[in-house]
N, C-alpha and C positions, 0 to 999 in steps of 0.2 A: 212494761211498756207495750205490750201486746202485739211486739213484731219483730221481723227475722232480720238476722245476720247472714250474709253471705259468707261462706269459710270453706276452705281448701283443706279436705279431711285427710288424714290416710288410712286407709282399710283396709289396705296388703301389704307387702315387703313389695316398693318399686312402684305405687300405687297411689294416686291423689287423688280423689274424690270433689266436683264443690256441689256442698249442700246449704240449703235452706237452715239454718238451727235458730231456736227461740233465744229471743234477750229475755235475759234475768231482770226481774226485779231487785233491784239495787236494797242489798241488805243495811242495815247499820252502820256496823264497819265497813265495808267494802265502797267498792268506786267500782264504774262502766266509762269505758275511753271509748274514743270511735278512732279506729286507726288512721297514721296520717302517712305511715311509709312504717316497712319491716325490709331487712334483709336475710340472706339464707347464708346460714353461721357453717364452718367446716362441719361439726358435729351433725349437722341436719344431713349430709348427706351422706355421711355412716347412717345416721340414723334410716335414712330410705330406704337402704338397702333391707333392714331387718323384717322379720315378720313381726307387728305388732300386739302386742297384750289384748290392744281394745282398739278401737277407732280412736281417733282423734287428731287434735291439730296443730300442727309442726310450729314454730316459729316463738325467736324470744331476743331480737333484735327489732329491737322496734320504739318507734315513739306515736303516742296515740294525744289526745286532746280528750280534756274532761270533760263527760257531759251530762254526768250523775254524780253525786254524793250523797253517800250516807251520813245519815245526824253526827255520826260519833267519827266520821273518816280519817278527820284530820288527828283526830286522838290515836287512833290505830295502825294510819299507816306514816313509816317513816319516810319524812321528804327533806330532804337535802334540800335550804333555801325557801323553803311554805314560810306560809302557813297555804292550801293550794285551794283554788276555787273553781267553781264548775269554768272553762272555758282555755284553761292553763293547758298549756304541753308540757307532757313529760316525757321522761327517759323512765327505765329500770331496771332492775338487778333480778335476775333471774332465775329465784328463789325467794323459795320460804323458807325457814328454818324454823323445828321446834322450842330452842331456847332452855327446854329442858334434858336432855339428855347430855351422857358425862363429856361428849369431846363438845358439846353448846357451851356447858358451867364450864368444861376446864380451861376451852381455847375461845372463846369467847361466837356471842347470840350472831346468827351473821353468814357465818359460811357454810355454804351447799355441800360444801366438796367435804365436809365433816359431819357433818348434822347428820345424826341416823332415821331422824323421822323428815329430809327433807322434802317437801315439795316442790317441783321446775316446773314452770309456762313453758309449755310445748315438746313436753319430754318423758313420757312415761315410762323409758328406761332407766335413768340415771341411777337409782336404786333401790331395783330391785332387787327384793330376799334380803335387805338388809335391815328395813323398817316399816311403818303405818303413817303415812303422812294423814292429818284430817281432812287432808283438801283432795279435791279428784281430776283427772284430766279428761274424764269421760263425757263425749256427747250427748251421751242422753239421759248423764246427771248434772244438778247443780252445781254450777252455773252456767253449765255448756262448752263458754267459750273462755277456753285458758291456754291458747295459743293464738301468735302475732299472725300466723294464715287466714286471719278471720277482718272482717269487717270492723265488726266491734268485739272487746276484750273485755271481760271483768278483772280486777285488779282482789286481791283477795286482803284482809290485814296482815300487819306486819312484814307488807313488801317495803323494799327499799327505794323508793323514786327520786326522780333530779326534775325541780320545775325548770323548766329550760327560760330561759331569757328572748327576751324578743328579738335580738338580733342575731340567735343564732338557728340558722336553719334545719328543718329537721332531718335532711339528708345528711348533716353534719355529726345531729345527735344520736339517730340511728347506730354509728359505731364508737357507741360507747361500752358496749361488751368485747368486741375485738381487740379495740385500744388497749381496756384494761388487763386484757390479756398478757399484750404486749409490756405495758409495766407493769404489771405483778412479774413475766418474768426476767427482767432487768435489775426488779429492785433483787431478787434471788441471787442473783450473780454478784453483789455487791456484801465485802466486807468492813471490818472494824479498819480507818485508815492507817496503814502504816506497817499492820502486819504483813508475815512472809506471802501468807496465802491472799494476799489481797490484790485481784486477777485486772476488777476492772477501774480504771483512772486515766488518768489524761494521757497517758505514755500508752494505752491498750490496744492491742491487734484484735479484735474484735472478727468472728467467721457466722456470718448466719445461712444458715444451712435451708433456704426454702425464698420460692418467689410468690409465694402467693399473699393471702390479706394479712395471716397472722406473724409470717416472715419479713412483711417489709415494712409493718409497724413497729415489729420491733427491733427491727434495723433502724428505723426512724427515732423511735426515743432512745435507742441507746446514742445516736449519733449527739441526740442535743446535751445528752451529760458532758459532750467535749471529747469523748475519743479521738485516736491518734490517725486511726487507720479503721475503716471501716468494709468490710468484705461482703457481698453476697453472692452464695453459687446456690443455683437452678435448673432446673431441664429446659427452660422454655423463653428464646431470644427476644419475646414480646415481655411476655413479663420483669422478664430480668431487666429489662432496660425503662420501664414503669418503677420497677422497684425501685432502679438505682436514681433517677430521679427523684422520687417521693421522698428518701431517704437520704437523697447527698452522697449516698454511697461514692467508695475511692475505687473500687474496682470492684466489678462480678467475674463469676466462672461458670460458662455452660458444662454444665457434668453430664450431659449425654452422651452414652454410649463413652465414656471415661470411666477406665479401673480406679480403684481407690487410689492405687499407687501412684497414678497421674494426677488425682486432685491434690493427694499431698504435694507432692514434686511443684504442683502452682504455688498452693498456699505459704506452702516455706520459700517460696522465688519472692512472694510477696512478703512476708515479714521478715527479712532480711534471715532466714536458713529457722527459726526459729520456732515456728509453728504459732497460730492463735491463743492468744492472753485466755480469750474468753469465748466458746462456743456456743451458740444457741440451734439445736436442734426444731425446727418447726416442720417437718416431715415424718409425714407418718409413715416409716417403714423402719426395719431391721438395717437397710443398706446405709440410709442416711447417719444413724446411730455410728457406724460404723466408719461411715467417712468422718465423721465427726470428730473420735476419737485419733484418729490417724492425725488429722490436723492439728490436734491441739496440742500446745508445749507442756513442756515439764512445769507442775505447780500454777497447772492453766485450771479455770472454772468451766465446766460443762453443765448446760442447762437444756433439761430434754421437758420439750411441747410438744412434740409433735406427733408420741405416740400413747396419747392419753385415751386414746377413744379404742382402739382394742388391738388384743396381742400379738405381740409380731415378735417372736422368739430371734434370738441369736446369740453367739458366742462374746463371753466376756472373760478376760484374763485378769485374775486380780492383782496378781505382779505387773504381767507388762502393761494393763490399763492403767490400775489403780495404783498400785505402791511405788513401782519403777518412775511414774510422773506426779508421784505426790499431789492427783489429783484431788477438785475437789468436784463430784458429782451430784444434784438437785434436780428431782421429779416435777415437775410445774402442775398441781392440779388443784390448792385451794387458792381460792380465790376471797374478796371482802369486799363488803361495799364501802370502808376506806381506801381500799385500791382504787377502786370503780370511780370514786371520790377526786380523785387525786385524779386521775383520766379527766374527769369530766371538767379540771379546771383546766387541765390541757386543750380540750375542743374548743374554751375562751378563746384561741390561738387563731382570729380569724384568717391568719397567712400561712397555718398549716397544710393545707391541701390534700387531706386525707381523700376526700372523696371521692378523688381519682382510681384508688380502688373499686370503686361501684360500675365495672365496666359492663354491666349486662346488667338490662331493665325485665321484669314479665310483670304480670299482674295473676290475680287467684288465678284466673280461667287458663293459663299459658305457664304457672307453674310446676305444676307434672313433665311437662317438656322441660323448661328450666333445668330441673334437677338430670336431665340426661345429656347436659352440656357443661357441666362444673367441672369438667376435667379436661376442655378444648385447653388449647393454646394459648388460644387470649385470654379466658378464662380468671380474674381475679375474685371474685365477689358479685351476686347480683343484686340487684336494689329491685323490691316489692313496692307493685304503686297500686294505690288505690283511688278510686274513679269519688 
């Protein structure tokens, strides 16, 4: 096309750059979006903090508008709902996947969080030392731009996209990676009906442990399965009271500056002495892990989100956690663009109100400040605009 993209690079640990980069000429297979909104995902601001491999550009929430294809595009890339044409808006999934390596053949083509060769928009940590992806996130290789901090995105083959519909907004569709977050890890907590260990159903005390985007979505779709009793506890009286709005929630608990022994002493005041059916961890620390556990009953489901991005050691009893409460415990980190799927036919939900989380706007030029306010108070989520 012979001209630049504006794009918010990072080139330090803590460091956002916006430079000029070249648009790609639009290969065969692939596709060129021109963005229409991104937002900035939990993981992006782990990701800040690191020092970087290479330069490059953050972001993989996003919905862009088609405005290249290649001859073969529709053949190679998979769209939920296409066949898609230059002009359409899309969603997407946040990965590539090899298709050929043994957990692609054995758990199926699809998921990131398995694939040893996989590729992610806007993330050149996810795995490394584990594989060779063929695609790059490098600046000042092809195709440039393969993060949502940019103007315009190339789309590589064999991503997964959603043509969005015209009546729904792209502010809307933008969180359709959060979302999906949130029910992949709902559908986790859910067993075969009837058996002993089966935590959550319409009788469920239900404890979500976090007030931020990925705690009170899935506060929110667990609430629409029909729960009995819905909980949210948080540090922060702004949020928690967004949350519990968005979600319906039956009651929150400020846990600042509260011992564990006090959040328990709440949570069992609230399920009548018994502790939570079913906890969902969306806090990334050791301490939360640990309230968590404290709350939950005997032959309760424990579902940990919150500390998928990096390690935060602490003490675990396999008696008094695991045997003594006949628990059952679940890691939350693959994900599938069937999940993402099933999300997306959720956003159809025009009376869901998700967007309410989007409480802070920037744009490129004002996102490096951004990132040094995702941890305020009011603080849920910010939404990327572009001009």
């Amino acid at each position: 096309m012979g001209k630049f993209s504006k794009a918010a690079v990072m080139t330090a640990a803590q460091k956002i750059e916006v430079f000029q980069l070249p648009i790609p000429e639009v290969r065969d297979d692939g596709m060129l979006i021109k963005m229409d909104f991104a937002s900035i995902c939990g993981s992006d601001t782990h990701v800040y903090k690191e020092v970087p491999p290479h330069a490059f550009i953050m972001g993989h929430e996003l919905t862009g508008t088609v405005i290249e294809m290649g001859k073969n595009a529709n053949k190679r890339i998979n769209c939920f709902y296409g066949p898609l044409n230059v002009g359409d808006r899309i969603a997407l999934y946040p990965s590539v996947t090899c298709g050929k390596c043994y957990n692609c053949l054995t758990y199926g083509n699809g998921s990131y969080s398995m694939c040893d060769n996989a590729f992610a928009y806007g993330d050149p940590f996810i795995f490394k030392g584990e594989g060779e992806s063929p695609y790059s996130t490098h600046i000042d290789e092809f195709p440039y731009l393969t993060g949502g901090f940019s103007e315009y995105m190339y789309v590589y083959p064999e991503t997964y996209v959603w043509k969005l519909p015209d009546d729904m907004p792209s502010t809307t569709a933008v969180l359709l990676d959060p979302l999906a977050v949130a029910v992949r890890s709902v559908e986790l907590a859910q067993r075969s009906p009837g058996i002993m260990e089966d935590a959550l159903n319409w009788n469920s005390a239900v404890l979500v442990i976090g007030d931020g985007a990925i705690g009170t979505l899935t506060a929110m779709v667990a609430r629409k399965l029909g729960i009995r009793k819905l909980i949210i506890a948080g540090g922060s009286e702004q949020k928690l009271k967004l949350a519990k709005e968005i979600a319906s929630a039956d009651e929150t608990i400020d846990c600042m500056g509260k011992k564990i022994e006090e959040i328990q002493e709440i949570v069992y005041g609230m399920t009548n002495g018994r502790g939570a059916d079913v906890v969902f961890n969306c806090v990334g620390s050791a301490m939360a892990f640990r309230e968590g556990i404290a709350c939950m009953k005997r032959l309760g489901t424990f579902i940990e989100t919150g500390n998928a991005m990096k390690p935060n050691p602490t003490t675990f009893d396999p008696h008094a956690d695991l045997c003594a409460k006949h628990a059952t415990y679940v890691g939350m980190m693959v994900n599938t663009p069937q999940c993402f799927n099933k999300s997306f036919s959720m956003l159809m939900d025009r009376n869901l109100g998700i967007e309410r989380i989007l409480t802070h706007r920037c744009t490129l030029d004002t996102l490096d400040d951004m990132m040094h306010h995702c941890g305020d108070a009011d603080y849920m989520k910010a939404l990327v605009e572009f001009s």
